[in-house]
C-alpha angles and dihedrals in degrees: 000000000000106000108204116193132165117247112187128214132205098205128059083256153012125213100236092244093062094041096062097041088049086044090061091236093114134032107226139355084268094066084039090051084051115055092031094058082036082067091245099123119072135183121219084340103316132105119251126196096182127109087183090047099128106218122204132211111277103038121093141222133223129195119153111328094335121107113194121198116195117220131178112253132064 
C-alpha cells in the first residue's frame, strides 16, 4: 500500500537528500545517499540518482511504498 503525504518547503527548492530526511522516510544523509545512488528514489516517475538533484513544489517523490508531494509553505 503506497502512503502519500505533503511535505512543505520554505525555499523555492530542496536538494532530494534533505527532503526525505525532512519527510521522516529515511534516518540520516547516509540512508538517503544510499537509496538514492541505489537507484530507489524517483522524481515525477523517473529515477533519480542524484543526492544534489533540487525538487520544486509540485513534483513529487517516490521511495518504497511513500509517496512525498512537495508543496510551497513551511
Amino acid at each position: 500500500m503506497n502512503a502519500e503525504h505533503e511535505v512543505p518547503i520554505r525555499d523555492e527548492s530542496i536538494r532530494l537528500g534533505q527532503l526525505l530526511k525532512l519527510a521522516g522516510v529515511v534516518d540520516d544523509g547516509a540512508m538517503a545517499r544510499s537509496v538514492i545512488e541505489l537507484g530507489e528514489v524517483s522524481v515525477d516517475g523517473s529515477r533519480e540518482t542524484r543526492r544534489g538533484a533540487q525538487v520544486r513544489p509540485g513534483q513529487s517523490v517516490t521511495f518504497a511504498d511513500q509517496t512525498i508531494r512537495v508543496v510551497a509553505g513551511g
